[in-house]
N, C-alpha and C positions, 0 to 999 in steps of 0.2 A: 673312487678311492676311499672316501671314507665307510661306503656300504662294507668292501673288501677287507677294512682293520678293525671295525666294527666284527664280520663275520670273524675273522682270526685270530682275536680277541677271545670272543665267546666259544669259539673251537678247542683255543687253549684251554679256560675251563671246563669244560666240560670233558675235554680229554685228560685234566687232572684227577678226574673221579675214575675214566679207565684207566690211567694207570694204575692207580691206586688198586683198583679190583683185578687187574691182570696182576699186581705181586702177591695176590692173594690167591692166584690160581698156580703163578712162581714156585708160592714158600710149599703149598701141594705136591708138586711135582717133583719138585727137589727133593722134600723129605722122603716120599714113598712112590714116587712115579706113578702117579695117579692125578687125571684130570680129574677135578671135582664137580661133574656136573649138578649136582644142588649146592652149591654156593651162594647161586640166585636166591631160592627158596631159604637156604638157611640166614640169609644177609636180611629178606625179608620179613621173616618170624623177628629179630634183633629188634627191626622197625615196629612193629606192633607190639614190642615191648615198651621201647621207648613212649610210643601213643599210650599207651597202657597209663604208665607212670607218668607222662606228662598231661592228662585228663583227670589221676586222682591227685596231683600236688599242685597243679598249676604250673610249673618250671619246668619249661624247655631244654636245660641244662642238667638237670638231674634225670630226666627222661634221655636224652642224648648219652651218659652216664650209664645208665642204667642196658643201654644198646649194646654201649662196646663190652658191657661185663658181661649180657647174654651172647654175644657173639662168643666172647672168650672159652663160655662154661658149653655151649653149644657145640662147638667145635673140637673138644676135650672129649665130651658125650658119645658123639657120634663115632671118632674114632676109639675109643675104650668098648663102648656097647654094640657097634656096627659094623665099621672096619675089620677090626683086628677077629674080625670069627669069618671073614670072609675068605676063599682059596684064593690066594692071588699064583699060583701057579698061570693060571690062565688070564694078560692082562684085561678081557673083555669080561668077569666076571666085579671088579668095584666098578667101572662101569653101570652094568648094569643093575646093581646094589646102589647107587646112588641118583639115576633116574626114577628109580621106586622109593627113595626118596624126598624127587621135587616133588611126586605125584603125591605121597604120605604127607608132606609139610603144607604144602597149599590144599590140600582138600581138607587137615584138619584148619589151616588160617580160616580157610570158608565158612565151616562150621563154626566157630566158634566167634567171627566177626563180620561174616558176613561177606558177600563177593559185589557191595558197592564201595566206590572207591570211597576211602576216610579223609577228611584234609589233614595236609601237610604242610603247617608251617615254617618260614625260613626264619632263623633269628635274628637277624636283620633284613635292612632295604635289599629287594633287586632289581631295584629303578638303576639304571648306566650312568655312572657319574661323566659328565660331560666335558670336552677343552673346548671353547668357543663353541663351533655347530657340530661336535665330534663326538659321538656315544662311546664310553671308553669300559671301561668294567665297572659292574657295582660292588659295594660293599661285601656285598656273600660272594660274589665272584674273589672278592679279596681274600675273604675268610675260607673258601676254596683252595687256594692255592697253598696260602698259609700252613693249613694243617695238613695238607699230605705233603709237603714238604716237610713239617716237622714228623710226620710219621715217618716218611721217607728217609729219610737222615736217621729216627732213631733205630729201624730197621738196620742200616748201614753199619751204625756204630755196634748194634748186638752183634751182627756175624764177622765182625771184624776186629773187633777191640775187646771181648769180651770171652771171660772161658764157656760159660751155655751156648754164644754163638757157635766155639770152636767145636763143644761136644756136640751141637747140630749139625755143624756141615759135614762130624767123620761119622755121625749115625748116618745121613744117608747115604754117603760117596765109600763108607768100607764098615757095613752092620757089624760083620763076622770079626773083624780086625776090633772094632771100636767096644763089642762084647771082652773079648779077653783084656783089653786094655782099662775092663771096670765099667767100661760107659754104659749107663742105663738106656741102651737102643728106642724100646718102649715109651718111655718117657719124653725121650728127646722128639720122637716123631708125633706123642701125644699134644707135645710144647709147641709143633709147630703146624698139626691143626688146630690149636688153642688160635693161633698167634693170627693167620693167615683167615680164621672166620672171624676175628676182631678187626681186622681191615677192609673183611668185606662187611661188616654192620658199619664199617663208617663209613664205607663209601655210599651205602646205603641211604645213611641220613645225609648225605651230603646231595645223592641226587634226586630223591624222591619229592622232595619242596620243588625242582624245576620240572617235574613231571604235571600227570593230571590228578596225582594222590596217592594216598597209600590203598594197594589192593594184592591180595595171593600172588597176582603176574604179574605186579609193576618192574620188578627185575630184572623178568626173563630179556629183551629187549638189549638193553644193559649188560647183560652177563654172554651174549651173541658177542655183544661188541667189543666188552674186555677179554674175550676169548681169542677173538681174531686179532686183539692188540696184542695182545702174551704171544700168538702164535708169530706173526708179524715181525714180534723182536726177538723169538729161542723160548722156550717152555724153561731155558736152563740158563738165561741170561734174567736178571732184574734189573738191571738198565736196559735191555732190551723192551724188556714190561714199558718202560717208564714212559721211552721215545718211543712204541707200539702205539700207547694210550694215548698219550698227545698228537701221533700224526690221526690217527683212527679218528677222535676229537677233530681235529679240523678239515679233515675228510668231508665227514658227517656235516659239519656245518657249511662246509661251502657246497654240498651237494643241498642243502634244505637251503640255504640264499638263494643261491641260483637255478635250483631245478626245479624247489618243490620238496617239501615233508615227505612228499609219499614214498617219495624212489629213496629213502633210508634206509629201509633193510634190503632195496637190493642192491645197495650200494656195498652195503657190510660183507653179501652175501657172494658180492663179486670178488673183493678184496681177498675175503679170506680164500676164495677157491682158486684164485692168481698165487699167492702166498704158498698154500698149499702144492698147487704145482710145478712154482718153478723155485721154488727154495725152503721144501717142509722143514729143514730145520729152523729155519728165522731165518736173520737180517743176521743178527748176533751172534750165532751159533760159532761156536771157535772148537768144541769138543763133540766127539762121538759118544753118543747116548751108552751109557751101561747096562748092563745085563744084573737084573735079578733075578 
């Protein structure tokens, strides 16, 4: 019993980081109906900024800082100079504009730092603080949950309480209507690659310290698994993201207690291919996908 609240425990964290990265593949799809398959790779570049900045100042915190602002301006980047000259007549062509992408991002991380792993420290303990003989969550397991709920939450409050939220949700759900009506289409969907690659640099730095370091592919892995949580709950649900990532999270862990590390990805890989066949749109899905 305690092995199984212990696993459940750490399930939950760990699935707070895919959630976290599945609303970042969400806020993607919703704006331009586009999977982002460099996410991974662009969450990663974020991390070796952060390293960057946290090896010439000494502070973990201004490097961690320094992540979500490159994540921000990275994500802005990429749709202004990449995206927007792409045909999206055809949905398989961003696709394939953003696999040559992971490939562009991590071959230049290589060159430039190298393809051994770098350490990644946590800014606190992740020793399990304990109730009598019972491992329960440690401190960065706290500080886990903490900030992608407050990310989570501020997310919530932007599209819902806020007028930039409102002009985002009617740039993606009606461009043409939201054009005459003034709205800056362009921008809104540039705000919300901005927004959605600043959630994946922090899920980034959130899960790379419980990895084996910082490296080009330490995401890829990661971004399998936030892919199948997005898929899991609706590409078009953010609460679906949320409980995608947490169930996927404790998936994952009670398949490594119990079975074994190894059968992890093809734990993911079954998931998502059930998922996919017997309910592509999600769990969540309440509406039919639109036509662009």
């Amino acid at each position: 019993m305690d092995r199984f609240l212990f696993l459940t425990l750490d399930g939950l964290s760990r699935g707070a980081v895919y959630a976290a990265f599945a609303l970042a593949l969400v806020l993607i799809w919703r704006a331009g109906r586009i999977v982002n398959f460099a996410q991974g790779a662009m969450a990663v570049a974020a991390a070796y900024v952060a390293y960057s900045v946290t090896a010439a100042t000494g502070s973990y915190w201004l490097g961690f800082a320094a992540a979500l602002l490159a994540g921000l301006l990275l994500g802005a980047i990429v749709d202004i100079a990449v995206m927007r000259l792409v045909d999206h007549r055809s949905p398989l062509n961003p696709v394939i504009v953003a696999l040559g992408l992971v490939l562009l991002i991590q071959a230049l991380l290589g060159m430039v730092y190298g393809n051994e792993y770098l350490p990644a420290q946590a800014p606190m303990s992740r020793t399990a603080l304990t109730v009598g003989d019972t491992a329960l969550l440690s401190p960065y397991d706290l500080f886990v949950f903490a900030t992608v709920g407050v990310v989570g939450a501020a997310l919530v409050w932007i599209f819902t309480r806020t007028a930039i939220g409102l002009r985002m949700r009617a740039a993606a759900f009606a461009p043409e209507v939201s054009r005459l009506l003034g709205v800056n289409v362009g921008g809104m969907l540039t705000l919300g690659w901005a927004l959605a690659s600043g959630v994946g640099a922090l899920a980034a730095m959130l899960v790379i310290p419980t990895e084996l370091g910082l490296h080009p592919h330490a995401m890829d892995m990661v971004f399998v698994s936030a892919f199948t949580a997005a898929v899991l709950g609706g590409l078009d649900s953010p609460p679906g993201a949320v409980v995608g990532g947490l169930g996927v999270g404790l998936l994952l862990s009670y398949v490594s207690g119990y079975a074994g590390g190894d059968l992890i990805p093809l734990a993911v890989l079954a998931l998502l291919l059930t998922v996919l066949l017997l309910r592509p749109g999600g769990l969540f899905a309440t509406v039919t996908a639109r036509r662009v």
